[in-house]
C-alpha positions in Angstrom: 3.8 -23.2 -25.7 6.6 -26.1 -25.7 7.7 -27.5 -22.7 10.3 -30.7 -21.9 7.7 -32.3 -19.1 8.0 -36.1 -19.5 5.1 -37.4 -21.5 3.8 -40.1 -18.1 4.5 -36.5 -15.9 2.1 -34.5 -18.6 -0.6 -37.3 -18.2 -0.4 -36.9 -14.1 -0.3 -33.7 -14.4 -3.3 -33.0 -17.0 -5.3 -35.3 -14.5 -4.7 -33.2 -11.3 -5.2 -29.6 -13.7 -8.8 -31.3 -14.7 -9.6 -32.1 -11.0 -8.6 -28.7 -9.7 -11.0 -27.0 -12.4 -14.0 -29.3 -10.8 -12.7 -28.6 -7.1 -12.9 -24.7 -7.7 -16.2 -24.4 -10.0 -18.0 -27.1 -7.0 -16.5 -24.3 -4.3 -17.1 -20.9 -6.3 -17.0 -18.6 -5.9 -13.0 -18.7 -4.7 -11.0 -16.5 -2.5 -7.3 -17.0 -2.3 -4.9 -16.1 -0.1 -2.3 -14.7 -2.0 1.6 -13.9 -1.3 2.5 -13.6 -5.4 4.4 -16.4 -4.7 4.3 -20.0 -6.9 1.5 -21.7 -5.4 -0.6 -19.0 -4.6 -0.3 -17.2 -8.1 -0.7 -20.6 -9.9 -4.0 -21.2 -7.8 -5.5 -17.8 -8.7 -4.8 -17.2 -11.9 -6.2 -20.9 -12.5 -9.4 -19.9 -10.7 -9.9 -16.9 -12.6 -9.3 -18.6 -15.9 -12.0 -21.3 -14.7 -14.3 -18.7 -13.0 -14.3 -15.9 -14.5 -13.7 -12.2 -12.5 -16.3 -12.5 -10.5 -15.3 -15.7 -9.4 -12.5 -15.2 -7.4 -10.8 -12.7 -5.3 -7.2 -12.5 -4.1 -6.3 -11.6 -0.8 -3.0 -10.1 0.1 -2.2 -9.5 3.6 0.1 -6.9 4.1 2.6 -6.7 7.2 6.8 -5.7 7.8 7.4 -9.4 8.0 6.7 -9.8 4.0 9.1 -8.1 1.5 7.8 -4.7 -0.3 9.3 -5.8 -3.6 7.0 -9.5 -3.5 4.1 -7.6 -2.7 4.9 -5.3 -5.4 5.2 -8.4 -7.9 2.2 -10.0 -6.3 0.4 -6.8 -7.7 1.6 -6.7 -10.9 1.0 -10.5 -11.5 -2.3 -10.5 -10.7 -2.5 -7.0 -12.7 -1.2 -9.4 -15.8 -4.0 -12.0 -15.3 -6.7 -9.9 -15.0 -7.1 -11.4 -11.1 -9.0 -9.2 -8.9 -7.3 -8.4 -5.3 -8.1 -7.0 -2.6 -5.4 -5.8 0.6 -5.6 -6.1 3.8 -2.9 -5.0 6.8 -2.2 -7.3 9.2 -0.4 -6.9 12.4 1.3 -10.1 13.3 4.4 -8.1 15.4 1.4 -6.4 17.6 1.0 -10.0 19.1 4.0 -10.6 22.1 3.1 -14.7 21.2 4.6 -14.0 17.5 7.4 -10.9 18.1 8.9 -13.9 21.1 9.5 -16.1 17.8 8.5 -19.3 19.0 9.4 -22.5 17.0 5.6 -22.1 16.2 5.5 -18.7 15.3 3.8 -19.3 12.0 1.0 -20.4 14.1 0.2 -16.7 15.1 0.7 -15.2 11.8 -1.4 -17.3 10.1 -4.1 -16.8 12.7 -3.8 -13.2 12.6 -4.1 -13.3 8.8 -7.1 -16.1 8.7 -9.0 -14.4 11.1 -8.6 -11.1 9.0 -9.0 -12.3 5.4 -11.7 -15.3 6.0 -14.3 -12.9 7.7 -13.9 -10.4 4.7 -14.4 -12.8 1.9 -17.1 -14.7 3.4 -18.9 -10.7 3.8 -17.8 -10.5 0.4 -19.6 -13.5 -0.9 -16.7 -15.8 -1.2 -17.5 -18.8 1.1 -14.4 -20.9 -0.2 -11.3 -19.7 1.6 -8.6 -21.3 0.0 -4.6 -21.7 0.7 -1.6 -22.3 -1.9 0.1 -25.0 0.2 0.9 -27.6 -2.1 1.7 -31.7 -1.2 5.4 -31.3 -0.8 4.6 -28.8 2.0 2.5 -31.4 4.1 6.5 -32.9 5.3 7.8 -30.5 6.3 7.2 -28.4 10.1 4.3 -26.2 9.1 2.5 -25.0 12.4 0.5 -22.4 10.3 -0.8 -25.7 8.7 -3.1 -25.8 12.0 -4.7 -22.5 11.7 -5.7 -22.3 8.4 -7.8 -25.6 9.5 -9.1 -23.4 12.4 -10.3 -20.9 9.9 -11.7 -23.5 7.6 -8.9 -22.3 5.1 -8.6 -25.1 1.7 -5.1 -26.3 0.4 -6.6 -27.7 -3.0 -2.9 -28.0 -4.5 -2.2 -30.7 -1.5 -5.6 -32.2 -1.2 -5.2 -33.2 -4.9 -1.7 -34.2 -4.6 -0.2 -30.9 -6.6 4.1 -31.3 -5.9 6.0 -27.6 -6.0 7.4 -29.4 -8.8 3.9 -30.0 -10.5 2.8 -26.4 -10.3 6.4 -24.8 -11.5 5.4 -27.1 -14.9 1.8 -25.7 -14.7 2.6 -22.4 -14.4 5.4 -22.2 -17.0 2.2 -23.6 -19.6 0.1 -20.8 -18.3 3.1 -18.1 -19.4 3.3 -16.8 -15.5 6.5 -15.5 -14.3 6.3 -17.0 -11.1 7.0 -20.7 -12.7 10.9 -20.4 -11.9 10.7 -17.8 -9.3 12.8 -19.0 -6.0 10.5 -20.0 -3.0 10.0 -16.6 -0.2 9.2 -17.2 2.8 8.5 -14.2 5.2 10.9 -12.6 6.8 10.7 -14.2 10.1 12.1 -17.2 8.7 15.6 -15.3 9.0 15.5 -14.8 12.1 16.8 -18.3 14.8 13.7 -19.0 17.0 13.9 -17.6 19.9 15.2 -13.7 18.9 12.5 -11.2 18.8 10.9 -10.5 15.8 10.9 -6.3 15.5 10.3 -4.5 12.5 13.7 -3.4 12.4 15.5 -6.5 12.3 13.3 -7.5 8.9 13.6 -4.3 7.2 18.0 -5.3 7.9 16.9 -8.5 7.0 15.1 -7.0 3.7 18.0 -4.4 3.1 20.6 -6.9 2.9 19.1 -9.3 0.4 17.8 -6.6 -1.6 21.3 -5.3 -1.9 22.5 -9.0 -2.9 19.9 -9.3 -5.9 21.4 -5.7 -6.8 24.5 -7.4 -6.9 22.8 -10.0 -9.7 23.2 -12.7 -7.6 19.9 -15.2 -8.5 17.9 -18.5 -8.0 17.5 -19.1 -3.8 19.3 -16.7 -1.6 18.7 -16.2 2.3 20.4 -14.1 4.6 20.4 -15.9 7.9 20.3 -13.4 10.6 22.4 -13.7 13.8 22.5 -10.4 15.7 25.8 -9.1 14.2 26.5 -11.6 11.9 24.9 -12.1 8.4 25.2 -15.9 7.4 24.3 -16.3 3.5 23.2 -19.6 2.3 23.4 -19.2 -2.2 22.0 -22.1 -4.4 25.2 -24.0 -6.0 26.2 -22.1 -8.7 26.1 -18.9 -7.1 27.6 -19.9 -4.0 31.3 -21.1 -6.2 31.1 -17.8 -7.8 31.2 -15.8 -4.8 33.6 -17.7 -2.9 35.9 -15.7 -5.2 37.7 -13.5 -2.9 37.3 -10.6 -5.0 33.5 -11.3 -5.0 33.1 -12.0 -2.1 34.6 -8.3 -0.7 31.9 -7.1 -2.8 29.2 -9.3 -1.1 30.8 -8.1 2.2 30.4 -4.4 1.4 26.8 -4.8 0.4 25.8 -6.3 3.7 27.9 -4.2 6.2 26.4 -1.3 4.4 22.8 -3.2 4.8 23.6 -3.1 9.0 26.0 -6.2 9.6 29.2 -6.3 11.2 30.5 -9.6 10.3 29.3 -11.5 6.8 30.1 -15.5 6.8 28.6 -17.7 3.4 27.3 -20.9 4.3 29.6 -23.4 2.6 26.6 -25.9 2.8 24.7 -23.5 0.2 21.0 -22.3 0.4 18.4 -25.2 2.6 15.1 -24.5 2.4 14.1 -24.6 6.4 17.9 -24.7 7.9 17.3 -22.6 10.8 14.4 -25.7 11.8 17.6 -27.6 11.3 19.8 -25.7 13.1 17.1 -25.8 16.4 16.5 -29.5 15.9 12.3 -29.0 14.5 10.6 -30.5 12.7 7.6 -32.7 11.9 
């Protein structure tokens, strides 16, 4: 397949592909925690193309704070690549530490999902526990950073010095869909710190964008929640076509009818982490 990567950007990047395929068949067999998003597809479907089926195993953890829809493309992906998976529930909310939203509420989800999904792989016969953070992650406020290192949980893509950029050009060599798919977070992220996390303040959360991607609105979207307010942060392009007033009744509509009273779009457009912003955290 053809791609525009810069010749000096192929060479870096062939270098860190050949390392990863040494770093997972030293550690195999592999499991991977996996969300279907970028990294984590990118790191399983590599570790099944290097090892083989029986190589690696990907492991989705399943809770209200992820969206239905990504799990359902996490599925289907790994369906695609021949990856095998294996699902597990976790229960995140059940923990009053996590539902208070904290400014280190990552921190309990990932511990929640760690201790869930290490002890089953390693019963499984997958001692390598491995994570798709990636090296652009490692500046930015990631408390959930800490308990994957409880757990013993790998970041290969970060060790070797993979950028989101570096596996977005990996992936699109591979043929996944995920090599231009915008970045996900959980649903938590929506929510300010400090507002309770409850299942049915993410499923609003979940409705509303849902009913924006209806609309064919693409590339990053959030909507920001703020009790009765709905603040939408659009990449560029999108956010100048629905500052339209025309569109942007429609966009209204949609997310009153998703549970919001009032509907404002950020004029500063879609920033990845604004509500760490917004509360002043950070690394």
């Amino acid at each position: 397949m053809e791609t525009d990567i810069a010749p000096d950007t192929e060479l870096t990047l062939a270098q860190k592909e050949a390392d990863l395929a040494a770093w997972l068949v030293a550690r195999a067999p592999v499991a991977v925690g996996f969300s279907g998003g970028v990294d984590s597809t990118y790191l399983a479907v590599t570790a099944r193309l290097r090892l083989g089926s029986d190589g690696v195993l990907a492991i989705i953890g399943r809770s209200p704070s992820y969206p239905a829809a990504q799990w359902a493309a996490a599925r289907q992906v790994a369906r695609s690549f021949d990856v095998p998976v294996l699902e597990l529930d976790t229960a995140e909310l059940d923990d009053p530490r996590y539902a208070a939203n904290p400014s280190n509420r990552c921190y309990f989800c990932k511990t929640e999902l760690w201790s869930k999904l290490v002890p089953v792989a390693h019963a499984r016969g997958f001692p390598t526990v491995a994570d798709g953070t990636n090296a652009d992650d490692l500046g930015d406020w990631r408390p959930g950073a800490q308990a994957a290192r409880e757990h013993g949980v790998a970041s290969p893509l970060a060790e070797l010095g993979f950028s989101k950029q570096d596996i977005r050009d990996a992936s699109r060599r591979l043929d996944l869909p995920t090599w231009q798919q915008p970045s996900s977070p959980c649903l938590s992220s929506r929510l300010p710190y400090g507002i309770e996390v409850t299942p049915a303040r993410l499923k609003q959360v979940e409705r509303a964008e849902e009913a924006l991607r209806a609309l064919g609105i693409a590339g990053d979207l959030r909507v920001r929640y703020h009790e009765e307010l709905a603040r939408v942060e659009l990449g560029p392009a999108e956010l100048t076509r629905w500052l339209e007033p025309g569109r942007f009744a429609t966009l209204r509509t949609a997310l009153v009818d998703a549970g919001f009273e009032r509907v404002a779009l950020d004029l500063r457009g879609f920033r990845s982490g604004s509500l760490n912003v917004l509360h002043g955290v950070g690394q």
